[in-house]
MARBA-3410 file (N, C-alpha, C, O; in Angstrom, 1 decimal):
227
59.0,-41.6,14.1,58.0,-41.4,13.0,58.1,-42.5,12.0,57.0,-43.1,11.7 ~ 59.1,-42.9,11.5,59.7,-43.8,11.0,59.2,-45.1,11.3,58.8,-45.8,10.3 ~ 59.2,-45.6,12.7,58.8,-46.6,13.0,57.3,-46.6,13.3,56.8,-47.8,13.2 ~ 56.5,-45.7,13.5,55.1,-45.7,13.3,54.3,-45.7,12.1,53.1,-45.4,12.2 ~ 54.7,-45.9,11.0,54.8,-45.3,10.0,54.9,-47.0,8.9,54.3,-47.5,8.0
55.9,-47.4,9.8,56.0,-49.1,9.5,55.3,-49.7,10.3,55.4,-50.9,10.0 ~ 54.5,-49.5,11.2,53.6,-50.1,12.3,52.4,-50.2,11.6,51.7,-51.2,11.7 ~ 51.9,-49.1,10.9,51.2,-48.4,10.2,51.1,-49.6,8.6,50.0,-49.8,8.2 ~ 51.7,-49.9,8.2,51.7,-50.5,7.1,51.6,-51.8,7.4,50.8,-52.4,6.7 ~ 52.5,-52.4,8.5,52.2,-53.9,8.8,50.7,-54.4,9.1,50.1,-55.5,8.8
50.1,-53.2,10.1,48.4,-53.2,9.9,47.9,-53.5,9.0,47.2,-54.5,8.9 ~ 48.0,-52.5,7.9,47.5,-52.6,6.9,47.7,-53.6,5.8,46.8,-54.0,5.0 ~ 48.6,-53.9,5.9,49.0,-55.2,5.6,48.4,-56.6,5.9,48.1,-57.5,5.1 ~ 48.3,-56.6,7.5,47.6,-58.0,7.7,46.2,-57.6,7.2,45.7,-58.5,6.5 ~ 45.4,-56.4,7.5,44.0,-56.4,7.0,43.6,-56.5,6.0,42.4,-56.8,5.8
44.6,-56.4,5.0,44.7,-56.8,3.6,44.6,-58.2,3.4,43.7,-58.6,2.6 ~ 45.3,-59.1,3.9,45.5,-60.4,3.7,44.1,-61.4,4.2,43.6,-62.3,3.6 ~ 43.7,-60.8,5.8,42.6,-61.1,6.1,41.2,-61.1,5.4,40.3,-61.9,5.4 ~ 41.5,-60.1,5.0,40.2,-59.4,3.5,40.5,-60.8,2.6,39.6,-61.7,2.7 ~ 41.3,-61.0,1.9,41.7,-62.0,1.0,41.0,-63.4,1.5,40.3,-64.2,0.9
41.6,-63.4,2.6,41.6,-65.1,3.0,39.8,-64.9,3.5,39.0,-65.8,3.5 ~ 39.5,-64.0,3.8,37.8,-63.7,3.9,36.7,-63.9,2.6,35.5,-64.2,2.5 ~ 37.7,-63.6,1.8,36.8,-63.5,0.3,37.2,-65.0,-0.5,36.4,-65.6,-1.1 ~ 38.7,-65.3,-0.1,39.0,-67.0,-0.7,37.1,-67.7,-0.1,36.1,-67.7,-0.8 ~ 37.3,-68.1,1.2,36.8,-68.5,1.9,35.1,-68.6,1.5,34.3,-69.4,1.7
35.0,-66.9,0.8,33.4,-66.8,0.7,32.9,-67.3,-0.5,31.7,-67.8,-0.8 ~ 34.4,-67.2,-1.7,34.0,-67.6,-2.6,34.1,-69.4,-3.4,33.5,-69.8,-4.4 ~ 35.1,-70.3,-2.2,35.2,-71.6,-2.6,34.3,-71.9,-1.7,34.2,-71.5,-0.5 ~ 33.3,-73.2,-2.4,32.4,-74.1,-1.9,32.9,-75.2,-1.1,32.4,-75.6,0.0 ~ 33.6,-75.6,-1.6,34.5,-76.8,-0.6,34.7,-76.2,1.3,34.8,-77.1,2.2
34.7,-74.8,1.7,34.8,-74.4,2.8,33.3,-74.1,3.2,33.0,-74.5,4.3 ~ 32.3,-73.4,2.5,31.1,-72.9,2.9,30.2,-73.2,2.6,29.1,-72.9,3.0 ~ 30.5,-74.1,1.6,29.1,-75.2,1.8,27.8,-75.8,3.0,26.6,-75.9,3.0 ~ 29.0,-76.0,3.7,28.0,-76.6,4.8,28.3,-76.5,5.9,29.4,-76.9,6.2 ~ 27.4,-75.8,7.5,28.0,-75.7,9.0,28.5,-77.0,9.1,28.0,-77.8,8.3
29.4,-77.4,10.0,29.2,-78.3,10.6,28.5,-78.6,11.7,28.9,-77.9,12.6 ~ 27.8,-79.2,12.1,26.9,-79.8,12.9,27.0,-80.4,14.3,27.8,-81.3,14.4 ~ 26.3,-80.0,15.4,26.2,-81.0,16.6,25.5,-82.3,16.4,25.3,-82.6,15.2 ~ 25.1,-83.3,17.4,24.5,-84.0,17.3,22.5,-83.7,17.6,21.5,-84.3,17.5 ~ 22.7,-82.7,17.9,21.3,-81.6,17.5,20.7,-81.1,16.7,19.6,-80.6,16.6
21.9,-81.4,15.7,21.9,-80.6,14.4,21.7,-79.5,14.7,20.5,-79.1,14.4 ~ 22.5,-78.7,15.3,22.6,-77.2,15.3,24.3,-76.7,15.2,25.3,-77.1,15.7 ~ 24.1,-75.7,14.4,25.3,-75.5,13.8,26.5,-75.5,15.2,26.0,-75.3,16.3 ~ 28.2,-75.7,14.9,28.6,-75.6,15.7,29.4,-73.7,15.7,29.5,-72.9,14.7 ~ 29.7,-73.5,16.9,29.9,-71.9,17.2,31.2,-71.7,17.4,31.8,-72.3,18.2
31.7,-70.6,16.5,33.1,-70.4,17.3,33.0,-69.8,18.4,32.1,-69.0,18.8 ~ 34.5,-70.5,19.3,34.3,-70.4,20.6,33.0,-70.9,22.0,32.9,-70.7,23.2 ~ 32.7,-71.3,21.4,32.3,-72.0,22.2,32.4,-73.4,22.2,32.9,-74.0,21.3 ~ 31.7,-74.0,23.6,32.7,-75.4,24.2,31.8,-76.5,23.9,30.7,-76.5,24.4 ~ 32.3,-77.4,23.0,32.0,-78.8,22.5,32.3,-80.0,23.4,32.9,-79.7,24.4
32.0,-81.1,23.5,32.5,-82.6,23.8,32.6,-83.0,22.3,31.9,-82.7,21.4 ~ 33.7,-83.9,22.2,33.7,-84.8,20.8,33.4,-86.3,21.4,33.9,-87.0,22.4 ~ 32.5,-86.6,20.7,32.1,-87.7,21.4,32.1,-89.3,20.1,31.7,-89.2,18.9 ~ 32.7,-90.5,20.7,33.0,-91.4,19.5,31.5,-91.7,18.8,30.5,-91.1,19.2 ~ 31.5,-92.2,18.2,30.4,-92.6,17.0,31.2,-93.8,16.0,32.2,-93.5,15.5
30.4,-95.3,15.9,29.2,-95.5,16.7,29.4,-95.0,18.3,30.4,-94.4,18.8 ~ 28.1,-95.3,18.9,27.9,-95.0,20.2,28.4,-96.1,21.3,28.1,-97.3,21.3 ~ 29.2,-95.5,22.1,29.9,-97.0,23.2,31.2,-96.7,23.2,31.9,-97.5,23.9 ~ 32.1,-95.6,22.7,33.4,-95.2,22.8,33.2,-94.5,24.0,32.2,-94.4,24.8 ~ 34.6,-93.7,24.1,34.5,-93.0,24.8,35.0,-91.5,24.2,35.5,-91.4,23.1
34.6,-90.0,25.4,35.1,-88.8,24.7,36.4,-88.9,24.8,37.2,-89.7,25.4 ~ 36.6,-87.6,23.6,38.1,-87.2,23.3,38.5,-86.2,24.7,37.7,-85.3,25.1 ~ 39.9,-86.5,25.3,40.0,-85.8,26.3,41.7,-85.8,26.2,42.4,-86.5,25.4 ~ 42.4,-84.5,27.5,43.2,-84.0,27.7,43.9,-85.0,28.6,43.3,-85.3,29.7 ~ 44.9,-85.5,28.4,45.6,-86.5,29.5,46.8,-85.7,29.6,47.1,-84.7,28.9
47.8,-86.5,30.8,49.2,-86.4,31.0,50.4,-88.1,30.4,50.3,-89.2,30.8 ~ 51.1,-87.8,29.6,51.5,-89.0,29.4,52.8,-89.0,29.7,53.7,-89.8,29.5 ~ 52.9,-88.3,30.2,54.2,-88.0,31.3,55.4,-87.9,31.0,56.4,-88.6,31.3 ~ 55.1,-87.0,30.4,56.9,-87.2,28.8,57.0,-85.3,29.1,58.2,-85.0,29.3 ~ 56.0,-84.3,29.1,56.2,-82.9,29.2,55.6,-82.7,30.4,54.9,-83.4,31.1
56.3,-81.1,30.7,55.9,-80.0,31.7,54.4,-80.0,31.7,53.9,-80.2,32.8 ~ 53.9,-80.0,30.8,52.1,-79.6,30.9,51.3,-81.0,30.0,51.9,-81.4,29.1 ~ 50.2,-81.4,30.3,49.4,-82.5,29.5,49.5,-82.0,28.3,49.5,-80.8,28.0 ~ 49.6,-82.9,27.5,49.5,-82.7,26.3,48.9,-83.9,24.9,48.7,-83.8,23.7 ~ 48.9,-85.0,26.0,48.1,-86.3,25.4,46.7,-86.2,25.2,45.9,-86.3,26.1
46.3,-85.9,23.1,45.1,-85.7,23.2,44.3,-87.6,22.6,44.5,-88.1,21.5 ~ 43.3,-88.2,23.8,43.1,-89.4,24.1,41.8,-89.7,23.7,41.2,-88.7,23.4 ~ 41.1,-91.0,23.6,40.0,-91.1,23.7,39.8,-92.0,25.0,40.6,-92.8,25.3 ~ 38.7,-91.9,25.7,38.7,-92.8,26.6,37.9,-94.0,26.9,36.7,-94.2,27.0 ~ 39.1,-94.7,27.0,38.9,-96.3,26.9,39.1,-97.1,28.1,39.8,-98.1,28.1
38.4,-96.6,29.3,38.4,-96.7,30.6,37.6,-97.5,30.9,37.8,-98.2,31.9 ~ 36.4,-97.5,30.1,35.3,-98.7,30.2,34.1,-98.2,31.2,33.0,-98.8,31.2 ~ 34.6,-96.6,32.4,33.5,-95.7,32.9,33.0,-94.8,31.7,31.8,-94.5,31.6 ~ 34.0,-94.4,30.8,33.6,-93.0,30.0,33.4,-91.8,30.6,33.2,-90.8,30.0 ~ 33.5,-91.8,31.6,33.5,-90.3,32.3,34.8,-89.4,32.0,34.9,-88.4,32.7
35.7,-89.6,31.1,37.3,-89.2,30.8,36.5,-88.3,30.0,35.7,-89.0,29.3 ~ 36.2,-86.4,29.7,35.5,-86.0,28.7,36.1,-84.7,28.6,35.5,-83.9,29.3 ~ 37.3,-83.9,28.0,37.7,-82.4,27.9,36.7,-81.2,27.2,36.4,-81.4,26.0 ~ 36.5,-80.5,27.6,35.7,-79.5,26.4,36.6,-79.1,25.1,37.7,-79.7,25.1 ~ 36.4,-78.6,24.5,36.8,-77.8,23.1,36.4,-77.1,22.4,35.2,-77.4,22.0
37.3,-75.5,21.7,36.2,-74.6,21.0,37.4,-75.0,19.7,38.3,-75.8,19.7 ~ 36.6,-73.6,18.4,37.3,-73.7,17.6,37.4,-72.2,17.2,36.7,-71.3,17.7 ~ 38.5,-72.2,16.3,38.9,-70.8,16.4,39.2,-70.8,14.2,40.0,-71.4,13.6 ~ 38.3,-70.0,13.8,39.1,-70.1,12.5,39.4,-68.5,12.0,39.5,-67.5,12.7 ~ 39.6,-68.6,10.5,40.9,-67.0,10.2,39.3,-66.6,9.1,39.4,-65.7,8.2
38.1,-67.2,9.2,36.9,-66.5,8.2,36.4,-65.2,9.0,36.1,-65.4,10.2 ~ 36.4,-64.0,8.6,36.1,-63.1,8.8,34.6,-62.7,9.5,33.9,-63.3,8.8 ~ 34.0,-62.2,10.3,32.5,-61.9,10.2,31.5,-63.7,10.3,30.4,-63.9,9.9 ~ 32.2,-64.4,10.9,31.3,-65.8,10.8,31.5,-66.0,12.4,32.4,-65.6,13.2 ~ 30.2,-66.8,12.6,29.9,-67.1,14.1,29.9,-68.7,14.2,29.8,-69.2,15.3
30.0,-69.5,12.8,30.0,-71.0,12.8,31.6,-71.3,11.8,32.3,-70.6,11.1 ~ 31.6,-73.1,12.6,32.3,-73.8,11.7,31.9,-74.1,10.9,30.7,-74.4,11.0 ~ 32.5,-74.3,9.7,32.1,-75.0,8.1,33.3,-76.3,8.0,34.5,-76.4,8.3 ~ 32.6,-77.2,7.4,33.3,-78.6,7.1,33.9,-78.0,5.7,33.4,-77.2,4.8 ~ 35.3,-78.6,5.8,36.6,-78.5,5.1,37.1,-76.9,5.3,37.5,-76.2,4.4
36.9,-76.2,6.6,37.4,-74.9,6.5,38.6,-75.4,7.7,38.4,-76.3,8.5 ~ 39.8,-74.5,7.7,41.0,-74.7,8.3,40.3,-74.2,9.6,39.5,-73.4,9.7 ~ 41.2,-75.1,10.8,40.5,-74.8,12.3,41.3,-75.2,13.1,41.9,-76.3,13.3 ~ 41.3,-74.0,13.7,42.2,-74.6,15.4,41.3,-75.2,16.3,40.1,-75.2,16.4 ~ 42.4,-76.0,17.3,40.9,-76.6,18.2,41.5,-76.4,19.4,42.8,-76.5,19.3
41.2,-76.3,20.5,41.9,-75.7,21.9,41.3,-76.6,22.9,40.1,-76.8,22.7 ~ 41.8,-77.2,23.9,41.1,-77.7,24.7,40.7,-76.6,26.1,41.5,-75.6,26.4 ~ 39.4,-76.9,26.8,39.4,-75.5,27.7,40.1,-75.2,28.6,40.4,-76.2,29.4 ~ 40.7,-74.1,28.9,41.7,-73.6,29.9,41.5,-74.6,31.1,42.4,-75.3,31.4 ~ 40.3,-74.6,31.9,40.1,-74.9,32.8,40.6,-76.2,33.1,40.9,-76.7,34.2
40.9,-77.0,31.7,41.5,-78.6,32.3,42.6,-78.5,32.2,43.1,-79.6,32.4 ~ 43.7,-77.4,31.8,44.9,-77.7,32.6,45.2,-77.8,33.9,44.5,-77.5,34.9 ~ 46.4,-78.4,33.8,46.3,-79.1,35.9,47.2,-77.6,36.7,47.3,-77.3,37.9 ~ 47.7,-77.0,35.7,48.7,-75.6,36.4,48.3,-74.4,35.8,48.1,-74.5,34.6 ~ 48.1,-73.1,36.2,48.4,-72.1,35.5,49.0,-71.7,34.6,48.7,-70.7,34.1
49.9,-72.2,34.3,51.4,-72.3,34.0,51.1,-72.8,32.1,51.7,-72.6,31.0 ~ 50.0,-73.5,32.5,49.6,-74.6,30.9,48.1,-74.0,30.5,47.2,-74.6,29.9 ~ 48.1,-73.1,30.8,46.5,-72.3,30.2,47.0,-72.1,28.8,46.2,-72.4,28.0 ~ 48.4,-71.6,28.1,48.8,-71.5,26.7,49.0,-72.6,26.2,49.4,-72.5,25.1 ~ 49.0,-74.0,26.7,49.7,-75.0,26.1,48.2,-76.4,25.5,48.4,-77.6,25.4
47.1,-75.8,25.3,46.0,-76.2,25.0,45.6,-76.4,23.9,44.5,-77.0,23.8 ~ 46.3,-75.8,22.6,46.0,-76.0,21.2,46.4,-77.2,20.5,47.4,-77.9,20.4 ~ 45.4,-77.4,20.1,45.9,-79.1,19.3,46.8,-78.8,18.1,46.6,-77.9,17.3 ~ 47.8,-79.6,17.9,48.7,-79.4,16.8,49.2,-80.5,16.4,49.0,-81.4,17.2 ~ 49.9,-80.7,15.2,50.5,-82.4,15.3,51.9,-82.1,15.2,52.6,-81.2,14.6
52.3,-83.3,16.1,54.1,-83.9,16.3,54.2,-84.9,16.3,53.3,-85.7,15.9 ~ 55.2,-85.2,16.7,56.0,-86.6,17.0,56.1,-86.9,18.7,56.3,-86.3,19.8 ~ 55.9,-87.9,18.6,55.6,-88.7,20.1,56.9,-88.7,20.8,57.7,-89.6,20.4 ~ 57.3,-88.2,21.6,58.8,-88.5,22.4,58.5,-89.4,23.9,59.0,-89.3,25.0 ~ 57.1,-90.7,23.3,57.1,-91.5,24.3,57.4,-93.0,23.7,56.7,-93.3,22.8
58.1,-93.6,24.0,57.7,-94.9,23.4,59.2,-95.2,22.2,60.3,-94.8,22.6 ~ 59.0,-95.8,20.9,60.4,-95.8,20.5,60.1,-94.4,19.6,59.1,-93.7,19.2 ~ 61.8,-94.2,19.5,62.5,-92.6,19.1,62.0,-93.1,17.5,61.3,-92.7,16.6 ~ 62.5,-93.8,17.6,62.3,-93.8,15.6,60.8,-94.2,14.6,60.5,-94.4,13.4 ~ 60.0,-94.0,16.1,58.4,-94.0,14.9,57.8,-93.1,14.2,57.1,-92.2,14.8
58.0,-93.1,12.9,57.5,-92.0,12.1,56.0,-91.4,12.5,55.5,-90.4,12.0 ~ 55.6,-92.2,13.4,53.9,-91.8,13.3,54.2,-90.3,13.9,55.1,-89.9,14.5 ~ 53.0,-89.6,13.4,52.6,-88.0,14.2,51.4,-88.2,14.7,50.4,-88.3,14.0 ~ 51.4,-88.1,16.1,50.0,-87.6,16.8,49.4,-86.3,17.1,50.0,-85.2,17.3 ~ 48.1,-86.4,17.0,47.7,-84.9,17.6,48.3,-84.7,19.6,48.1,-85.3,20.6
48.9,-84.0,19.2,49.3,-83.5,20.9,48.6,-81.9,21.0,47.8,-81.2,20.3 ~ 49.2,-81.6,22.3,48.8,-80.2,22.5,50.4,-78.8,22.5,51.6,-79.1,22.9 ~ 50.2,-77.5,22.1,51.0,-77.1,22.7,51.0,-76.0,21.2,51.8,-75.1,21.2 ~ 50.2,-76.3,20.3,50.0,-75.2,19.1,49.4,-74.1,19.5,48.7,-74.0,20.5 ~ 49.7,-73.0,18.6,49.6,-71.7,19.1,48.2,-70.6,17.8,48.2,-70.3,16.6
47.5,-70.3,18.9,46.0,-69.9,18.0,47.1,-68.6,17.5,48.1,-68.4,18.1 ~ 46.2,-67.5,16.0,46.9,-66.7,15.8,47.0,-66.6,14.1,46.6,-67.4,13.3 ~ 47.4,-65.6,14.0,47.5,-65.6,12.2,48.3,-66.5,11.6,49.5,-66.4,11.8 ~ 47.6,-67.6,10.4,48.2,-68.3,10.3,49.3,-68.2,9.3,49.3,-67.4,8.4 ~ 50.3,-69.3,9.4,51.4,-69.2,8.8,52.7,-70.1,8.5,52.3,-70.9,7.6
53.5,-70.2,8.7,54.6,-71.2,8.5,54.9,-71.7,9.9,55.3,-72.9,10.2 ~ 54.7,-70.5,10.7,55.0,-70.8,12.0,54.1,-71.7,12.9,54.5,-72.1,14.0 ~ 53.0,-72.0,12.5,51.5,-72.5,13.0,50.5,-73.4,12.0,49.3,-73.7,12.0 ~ 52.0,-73.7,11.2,50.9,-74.9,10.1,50.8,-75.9,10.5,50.5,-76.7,9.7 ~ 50.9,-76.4,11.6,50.8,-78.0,12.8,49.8,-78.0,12.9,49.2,-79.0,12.6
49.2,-77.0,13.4,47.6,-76.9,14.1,46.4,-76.6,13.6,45.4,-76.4,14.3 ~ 46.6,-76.5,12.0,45.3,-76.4,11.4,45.0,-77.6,10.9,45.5,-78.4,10.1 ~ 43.5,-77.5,11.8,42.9,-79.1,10.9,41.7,-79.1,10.2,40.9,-78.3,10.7 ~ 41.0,-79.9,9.0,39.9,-79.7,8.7,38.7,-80.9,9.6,39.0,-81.9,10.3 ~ 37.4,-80.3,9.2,36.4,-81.2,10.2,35.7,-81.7,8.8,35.0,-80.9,8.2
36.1,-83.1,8.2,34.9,-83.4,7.0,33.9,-84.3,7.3,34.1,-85.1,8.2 ~ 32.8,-84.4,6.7,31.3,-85.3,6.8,32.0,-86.5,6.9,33.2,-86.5,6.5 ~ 31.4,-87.7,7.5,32.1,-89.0,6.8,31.0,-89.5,7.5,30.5,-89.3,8.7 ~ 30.6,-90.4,6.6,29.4,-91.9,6.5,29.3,-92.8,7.5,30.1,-93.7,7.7 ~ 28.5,-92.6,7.9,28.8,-93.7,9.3,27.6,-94.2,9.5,27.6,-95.2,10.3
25.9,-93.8,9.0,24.6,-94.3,9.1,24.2,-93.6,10.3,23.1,-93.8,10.7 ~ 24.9,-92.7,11.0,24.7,-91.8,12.3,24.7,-90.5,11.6,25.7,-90.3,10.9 ~ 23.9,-89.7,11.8,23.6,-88.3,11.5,24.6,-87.4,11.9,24.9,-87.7,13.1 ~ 25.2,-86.6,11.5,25.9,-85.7,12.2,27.4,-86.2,12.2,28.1,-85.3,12.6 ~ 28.1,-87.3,11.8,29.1,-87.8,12.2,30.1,-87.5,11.1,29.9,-87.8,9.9
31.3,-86.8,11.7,32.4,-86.0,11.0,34.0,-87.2,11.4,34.1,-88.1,12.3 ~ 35.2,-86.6,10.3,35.9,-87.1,10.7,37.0,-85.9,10.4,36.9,-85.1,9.6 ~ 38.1,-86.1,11.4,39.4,-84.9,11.4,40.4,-85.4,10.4,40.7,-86.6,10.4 ~ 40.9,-84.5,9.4,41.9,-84.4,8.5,42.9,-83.4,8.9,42.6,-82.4,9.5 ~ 43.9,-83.5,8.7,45.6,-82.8,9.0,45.6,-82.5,7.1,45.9,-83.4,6.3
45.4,-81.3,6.7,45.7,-80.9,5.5,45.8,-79.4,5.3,45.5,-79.2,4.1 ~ 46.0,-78.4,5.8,45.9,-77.2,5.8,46.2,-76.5,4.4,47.1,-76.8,3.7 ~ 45.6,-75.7,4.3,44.8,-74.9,3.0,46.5,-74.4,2.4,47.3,-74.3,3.3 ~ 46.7,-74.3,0.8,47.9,-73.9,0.8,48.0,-72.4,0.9,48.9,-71.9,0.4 ~ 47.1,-71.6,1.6,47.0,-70.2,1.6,47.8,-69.5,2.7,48.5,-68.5,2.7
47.3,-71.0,4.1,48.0,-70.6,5.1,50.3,-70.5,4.9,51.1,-69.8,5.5 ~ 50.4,-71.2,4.0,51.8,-70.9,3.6,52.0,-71.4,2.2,51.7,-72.6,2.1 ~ 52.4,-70.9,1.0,52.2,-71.1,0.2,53.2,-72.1,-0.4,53.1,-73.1,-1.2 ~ 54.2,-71.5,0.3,55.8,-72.7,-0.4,56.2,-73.7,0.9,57.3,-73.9,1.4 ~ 54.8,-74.2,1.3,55.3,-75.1,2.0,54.6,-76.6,1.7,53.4,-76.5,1.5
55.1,-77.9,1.5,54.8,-79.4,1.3,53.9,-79.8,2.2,54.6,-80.3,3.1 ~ 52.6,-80.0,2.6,51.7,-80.9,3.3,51.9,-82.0,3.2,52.1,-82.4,2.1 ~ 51.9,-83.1,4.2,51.5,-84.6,4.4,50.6,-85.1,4.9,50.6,-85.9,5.9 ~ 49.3,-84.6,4.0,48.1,-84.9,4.2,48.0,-86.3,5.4,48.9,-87.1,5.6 ~ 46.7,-86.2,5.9,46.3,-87.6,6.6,45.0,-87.4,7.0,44.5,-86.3,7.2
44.3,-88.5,7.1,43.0,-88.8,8.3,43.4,-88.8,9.5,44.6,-89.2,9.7 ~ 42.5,-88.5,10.5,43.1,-88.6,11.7,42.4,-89.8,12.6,41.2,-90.0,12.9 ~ 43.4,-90.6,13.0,42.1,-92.0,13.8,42.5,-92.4,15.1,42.3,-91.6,15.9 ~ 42.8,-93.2,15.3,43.0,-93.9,16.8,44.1,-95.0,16.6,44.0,-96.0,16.0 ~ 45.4,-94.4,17.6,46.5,-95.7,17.6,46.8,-96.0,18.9,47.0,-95.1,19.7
46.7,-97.3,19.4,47.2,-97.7,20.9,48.5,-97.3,20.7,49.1,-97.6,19.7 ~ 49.0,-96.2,22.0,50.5,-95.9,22.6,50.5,-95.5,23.9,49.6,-94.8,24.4 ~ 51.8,-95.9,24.4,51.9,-95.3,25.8,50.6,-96.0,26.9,50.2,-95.7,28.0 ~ 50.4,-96.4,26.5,48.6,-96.9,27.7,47.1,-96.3,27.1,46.0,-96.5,27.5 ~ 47.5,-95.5,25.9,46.4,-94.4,25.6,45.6,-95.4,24.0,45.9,-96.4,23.3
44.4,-94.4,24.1,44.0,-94.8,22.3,44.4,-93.2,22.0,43.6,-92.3,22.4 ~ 45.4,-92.9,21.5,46.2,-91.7,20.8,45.7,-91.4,19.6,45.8,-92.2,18.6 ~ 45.0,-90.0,19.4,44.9,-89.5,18.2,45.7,-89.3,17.3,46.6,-88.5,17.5 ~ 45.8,-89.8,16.2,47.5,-90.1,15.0,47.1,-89.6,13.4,45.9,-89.6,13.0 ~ 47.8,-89.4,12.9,47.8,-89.5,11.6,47.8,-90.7,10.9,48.7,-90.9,10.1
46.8,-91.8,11.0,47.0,-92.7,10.4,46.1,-93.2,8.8,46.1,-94.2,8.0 ~ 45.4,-92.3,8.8,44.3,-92.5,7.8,43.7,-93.4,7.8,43.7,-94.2,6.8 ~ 42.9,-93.7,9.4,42.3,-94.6,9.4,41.3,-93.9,10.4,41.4,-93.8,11.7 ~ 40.4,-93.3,9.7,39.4,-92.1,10.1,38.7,-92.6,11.4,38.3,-93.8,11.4 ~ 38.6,-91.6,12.6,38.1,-92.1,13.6,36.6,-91.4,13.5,36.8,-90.2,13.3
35.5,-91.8,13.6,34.5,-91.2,13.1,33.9,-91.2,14.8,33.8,-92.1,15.7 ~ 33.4,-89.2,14.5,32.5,-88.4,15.8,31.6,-87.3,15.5,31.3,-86.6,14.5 ~ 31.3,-87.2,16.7,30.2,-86.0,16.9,30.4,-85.1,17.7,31.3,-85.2,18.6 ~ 29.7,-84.0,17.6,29.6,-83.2,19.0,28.6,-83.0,19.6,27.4,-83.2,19.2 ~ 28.9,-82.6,20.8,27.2,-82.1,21.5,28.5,-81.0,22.6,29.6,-81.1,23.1
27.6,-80.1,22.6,27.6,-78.4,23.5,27.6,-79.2,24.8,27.0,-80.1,25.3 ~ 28.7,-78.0,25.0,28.3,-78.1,26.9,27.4,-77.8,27.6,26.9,-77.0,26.9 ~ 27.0,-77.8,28.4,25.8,-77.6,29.2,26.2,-76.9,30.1,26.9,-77.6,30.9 ~ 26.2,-75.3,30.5,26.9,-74.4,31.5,26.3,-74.4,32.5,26.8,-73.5,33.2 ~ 25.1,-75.2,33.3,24.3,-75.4,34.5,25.3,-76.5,34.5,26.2,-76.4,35.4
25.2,-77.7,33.7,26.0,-79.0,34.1,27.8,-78.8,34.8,28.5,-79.5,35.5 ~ 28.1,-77.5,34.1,29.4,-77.3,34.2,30.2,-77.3,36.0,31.4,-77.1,36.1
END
């Protein structure tokens, strides 16, 4: 009884908090201001599957590699192959209540699709999060976006993997850039080290990094006939 009882309250508990972070959310502008955008200009959807594509035009997409350092891919790349045909999907997942879109500066998971892992084994290991590189030398402070963060209520345990999506100027319509800064709501007594997120040659790759040196993109929807 006892323990149902406490099951019973921890419920109530997260719905409580949810409620909160529902109403932060409704009530600061900095998050709800504005959808973020395809290159259609149509809002983007949670859950469903994006291409991030470079801007200007002539890069290549953001995709899922192996860099051969872990059990499952986890190298999140741009491709600089000079075909461009290197392209992973991606949805997003946020903690706003009752909403069917992303909003620029709202905290967001981003997952790459199940279907491009190479094993069964790596269908959980598809969330973008940032770490440290264990390819190349041990002592570089840089942190890259890798994969292997975990979607879910967020918290102390899962502050890697929230990222924001902001507008950024580029003379191309539609074109956003990724920030590593998560909201201090998601943990309250914890220190951020803010960054932009851009492009560093490592390992053979152009590696997504914390460098604040903004990599500026777009999206466009997948096409489920093309699929």
């Amino acid at each position: 009884m006892k323990k149902c009882i406490s099951n019973i309250l921890r419920f109530l508990l997260l719905v409580s908090s949810l409620v909160a972070f529902s109403h932060e959310f409704s009530n600061n502008g900095n998050y709800v201001s504005h959808a973020v955008l395809d290159m259609e200009g149509e809002p983007l959807k949670i859950n469903e599957e994006y291409y991030i594509i470079s801007i200007p035009y002539g890069g290549g997409n953001v995709y899922l590699t192996d860099l051969g350092n872990t059990k499952c891919p986890n190298g999140v790349v741009q491709d600089s192959s000079g075909e461009f045909d290197n392209s992973t999907p991606v949805s997003f997942y946020t903690m706003k209540l009752g909403s069917h879109f992303v909003y620029e500066n709202q905290d967001v998971s981003i997952k790459f699709s199940t279907s491009s892992s190479s094993t069964k084994s790596c269908v959980n290991e598809t969330v973008w999060k940032v770490g440290y590189s264990i390819v190349g030398p041990t002592d570089s402070p840089l942190r890259f976006v890798i994969t292997g963060g975990a979607l879910g209520f967020p918290g102390p345990n899962n502050i890697e993997n929230w990222f924001k999506i902001e507008k950024y100027e580029t003379g191309i319509p539609h074109s956003y850039k990724l920030r590593y800064c998560p909201s201090k709501y998601i943990c309250p007594t914890c220190n951020f080290d803010c960054a932009d997120v851009g492009l560093t040659y490592n390992s053979g790759y152009y590696r997504l990094a914390l460098n604040n040196k903004p990599y500026p993109f777009g999206f466009t929807k997948v096409n489920k006939n093309d699929a």
